[in-house]
N, C-alpha and C positions, 0 to 999 in steps of 0.2 A: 440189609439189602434194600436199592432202593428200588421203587415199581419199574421203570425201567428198563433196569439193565436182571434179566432171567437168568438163574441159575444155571448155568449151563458148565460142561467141561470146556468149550472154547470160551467163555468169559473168565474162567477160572486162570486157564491160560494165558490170555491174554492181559489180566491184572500181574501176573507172577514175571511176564518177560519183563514188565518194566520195573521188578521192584530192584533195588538195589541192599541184598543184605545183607546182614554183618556174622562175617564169618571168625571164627576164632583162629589163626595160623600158627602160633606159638603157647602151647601148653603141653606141662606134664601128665598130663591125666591120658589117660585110653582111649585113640580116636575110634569112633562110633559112629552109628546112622540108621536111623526108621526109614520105612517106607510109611507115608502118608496115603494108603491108599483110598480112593473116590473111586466109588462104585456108581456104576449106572443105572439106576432100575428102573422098572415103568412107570413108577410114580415120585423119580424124581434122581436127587444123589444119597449115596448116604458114604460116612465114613467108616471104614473098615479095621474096628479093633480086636484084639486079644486081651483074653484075659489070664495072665500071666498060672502058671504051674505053682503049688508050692513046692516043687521038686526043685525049680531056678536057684541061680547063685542070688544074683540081686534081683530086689522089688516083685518078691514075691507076692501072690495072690492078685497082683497090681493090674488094673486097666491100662494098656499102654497099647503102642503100633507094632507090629513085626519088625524088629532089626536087630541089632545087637553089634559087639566091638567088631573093627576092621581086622582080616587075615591079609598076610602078608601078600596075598596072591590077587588083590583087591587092587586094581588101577584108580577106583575113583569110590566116592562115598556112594554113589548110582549101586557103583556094584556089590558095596555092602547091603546095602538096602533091602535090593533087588535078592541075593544070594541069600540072605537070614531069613529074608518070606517065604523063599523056598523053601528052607532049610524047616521051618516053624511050622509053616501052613500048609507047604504045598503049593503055594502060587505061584504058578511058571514066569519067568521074566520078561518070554512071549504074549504074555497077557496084560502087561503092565507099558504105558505109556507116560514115560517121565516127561511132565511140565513143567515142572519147576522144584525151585529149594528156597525155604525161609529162614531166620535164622539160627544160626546155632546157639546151643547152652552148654553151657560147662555145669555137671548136675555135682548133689553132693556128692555120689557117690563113686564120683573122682574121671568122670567119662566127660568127652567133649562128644556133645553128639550134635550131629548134621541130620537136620529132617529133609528127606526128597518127597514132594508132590508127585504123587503117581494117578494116572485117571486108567480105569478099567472096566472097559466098555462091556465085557461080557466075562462076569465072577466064572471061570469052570471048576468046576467040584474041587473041592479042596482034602489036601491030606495033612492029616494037623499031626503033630507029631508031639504026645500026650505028655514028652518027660519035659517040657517047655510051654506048651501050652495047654491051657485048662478049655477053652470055650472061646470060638469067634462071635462076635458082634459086629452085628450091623445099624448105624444109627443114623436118620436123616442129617443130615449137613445143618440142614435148615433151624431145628433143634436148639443148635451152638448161635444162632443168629437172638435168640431169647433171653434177653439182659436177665430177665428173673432166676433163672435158669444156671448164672455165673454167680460164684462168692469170691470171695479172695481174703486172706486173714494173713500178718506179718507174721513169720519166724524166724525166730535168730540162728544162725548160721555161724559158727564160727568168731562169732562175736558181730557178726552185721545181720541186721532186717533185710528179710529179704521177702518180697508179696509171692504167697503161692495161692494159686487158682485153682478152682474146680468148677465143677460142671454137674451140675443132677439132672441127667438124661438118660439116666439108666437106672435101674435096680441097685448100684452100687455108682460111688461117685467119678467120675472121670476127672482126674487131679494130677501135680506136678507138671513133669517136663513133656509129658501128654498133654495137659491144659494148656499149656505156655504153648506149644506149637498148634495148638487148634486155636489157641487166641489169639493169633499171632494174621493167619491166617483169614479169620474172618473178619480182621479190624483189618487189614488190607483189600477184602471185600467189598466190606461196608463204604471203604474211603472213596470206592467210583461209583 
């Protein structure tokens, strides 16, 4: 972040209309979608994670965002997003003001997932739904802006290198297709 330009849910916004990202349109894999959500508190933003059940199908125990695969009944990745936070946490759709989207990943485990930026001005009590989720998090934004703070180590994949990232801002590490959309995110931050 530069001194500048302040944290804000309207600068976050307003970096996200101009970005232009790269979305995946043709793949076999299970389309998907998080919600990204940005909280607003009084001392600042912070991002809003879960931390996965191991009762889950996939990435168990896992740091990750609320979302999960797309239902048929799902007009746009918004409304997956939107519909599995519900579904997860408890957080109304009513609550949730989408800014934007960064881009997508095809993960190993076979999902195309779409991250949508969501800003949420005021968290209201949440209903978490224990066979999916273990524990929500809350963790300053600002945080992920602290290079010490990122690692990244290659793993092979299928027979290619691929850099996975993580983040030690928590008790346990924030990593994978979690890292890559908060990294994603903040290097388009950082860029104005």
């Amino acid at each position: 972040m530069n001194q500048r330009s302040p944290l804000t849910i309207a600068f976050i916004q307003e970096k996200l209309a101009g970005y232009r990202r790269r979305a995946i349109e043709k793949s076999p894999f299970t389309r998907s979608a998080v919600l990204m959500p940005i909280v607003q508190r009084d001392n600042g933003l912070d991002l809003l994670f879960t931390k996965r059940s191991d009762a889950v199908e996939h990435h168990k125990g896992q740091i990750s965002f609320p979302g999960g695969a797309a239902d048929p009944a799902d007009t746009s990745a918004s409304d997956t997003a939107l519909r599995e936070s519900f579904e997860e946490i408890g957080l109304p759709p009513s609550a949730v003001k989408i800014i934007g989207t960064v881009d997508d990943l095809q993960t190993p485990s076979r999902f195309v997932v779409t991250p949508i930026v969501g800003a949420v001005e005021y968290l209201p009590p949440l209903h978490i739904n224990r066979d999916e989720v273990a524990q929500v998090i809350l963790i300053p934004l600002e945080k992920f802006f602290d290079e010490s703070l990122r690692r990244s180590e290659f793993r092979e994949r299928d027979g290619v290198k691929v850099e996975v990232f993580s983040y030690d801002v928590w008790e346990e590490p924030v990593w994978g297709a979690t890292a890559f959309f908060v990294k994603q995110l903040v290097g388009l931050l950082k860029g104005g």
